[in-house]
C-alpha positions in Angstrom: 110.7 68.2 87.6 107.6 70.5 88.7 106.4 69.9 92.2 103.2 71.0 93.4 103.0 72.7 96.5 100.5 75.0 98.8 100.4 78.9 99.5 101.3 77.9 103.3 103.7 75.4 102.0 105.7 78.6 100.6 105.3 80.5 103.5 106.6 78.2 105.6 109.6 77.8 103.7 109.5 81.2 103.2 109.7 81.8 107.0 106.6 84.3 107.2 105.5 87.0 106.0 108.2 89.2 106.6 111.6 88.5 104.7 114.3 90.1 103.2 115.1 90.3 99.1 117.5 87.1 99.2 119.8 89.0 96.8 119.9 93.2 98.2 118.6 92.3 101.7 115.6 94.9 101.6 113.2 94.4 103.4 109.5 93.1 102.3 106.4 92.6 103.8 104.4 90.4 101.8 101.0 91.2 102.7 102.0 94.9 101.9 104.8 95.2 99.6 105.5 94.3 96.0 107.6 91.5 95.1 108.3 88.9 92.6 109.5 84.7 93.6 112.2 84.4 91.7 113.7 81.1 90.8 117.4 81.1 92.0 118.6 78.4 89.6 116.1 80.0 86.6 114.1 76.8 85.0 115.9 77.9 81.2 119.3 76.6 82.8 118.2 73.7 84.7 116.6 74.5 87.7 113.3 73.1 89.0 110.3 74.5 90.3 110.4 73.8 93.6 110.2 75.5 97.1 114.0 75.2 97.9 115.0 76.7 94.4 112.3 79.8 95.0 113.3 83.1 96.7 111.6 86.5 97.6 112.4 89.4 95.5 112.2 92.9 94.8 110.7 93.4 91.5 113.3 95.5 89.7 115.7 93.0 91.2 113.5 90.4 89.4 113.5 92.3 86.2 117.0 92.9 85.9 118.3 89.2 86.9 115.9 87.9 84.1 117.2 84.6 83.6 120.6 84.5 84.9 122.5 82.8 87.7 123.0 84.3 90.5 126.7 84.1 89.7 126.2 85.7 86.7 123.9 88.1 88.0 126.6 89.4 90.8 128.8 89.3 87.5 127.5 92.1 86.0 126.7 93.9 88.7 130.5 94.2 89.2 131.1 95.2 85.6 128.2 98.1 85.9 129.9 99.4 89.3 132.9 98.6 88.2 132.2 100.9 84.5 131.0 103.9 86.7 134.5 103.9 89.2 133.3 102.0 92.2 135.8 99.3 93.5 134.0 96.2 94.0 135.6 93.5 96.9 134.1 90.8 98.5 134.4 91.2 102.1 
């Protein structure tokens, strides 16, 4: 289901226009930086289009998550550290 919702309806949900990148924590200004929303449950698989399945993120972040989940996402960042001799443990 597509919902329709305002620029300050996002930035409220948001929380400003300062946040973090929900998945590496960087920091982004949003009247300065570049970014990307970034549907956390992607549409292809499911998800909807609404404000509480939308996050802030980096653009290369963005890029590189494509379509997954964020569980597979995390996946294969672990199997890329994991290939290059990093040990990889959720604390």
């Amino acid at each position: 289901m597509n919902k329709r919702f305002t620029y300050k309806q996002a930035l409220d949900h948001i929380g400003g226009t300062k946040v973090k990148c929900y998945l590496t924590g960087e920091e982004i200004d949003l009247l300065v930086d570049d970014y990307h929303i970034d549907h956390i449950f992607p549409v292809s698989k499911g998800g909807e289009n609404t404000l509480e399945n939308l996050a802030i993120v980096t653009p290369e972040v963005n890029r590189s998550k494509s379509d997954m989940t964020v569980e597979e996402y995390l996946s294969l960042c672990k199997t890329v550290l994991e290939n290059f001799g990093y040990e990889v443990n959720k604390q």
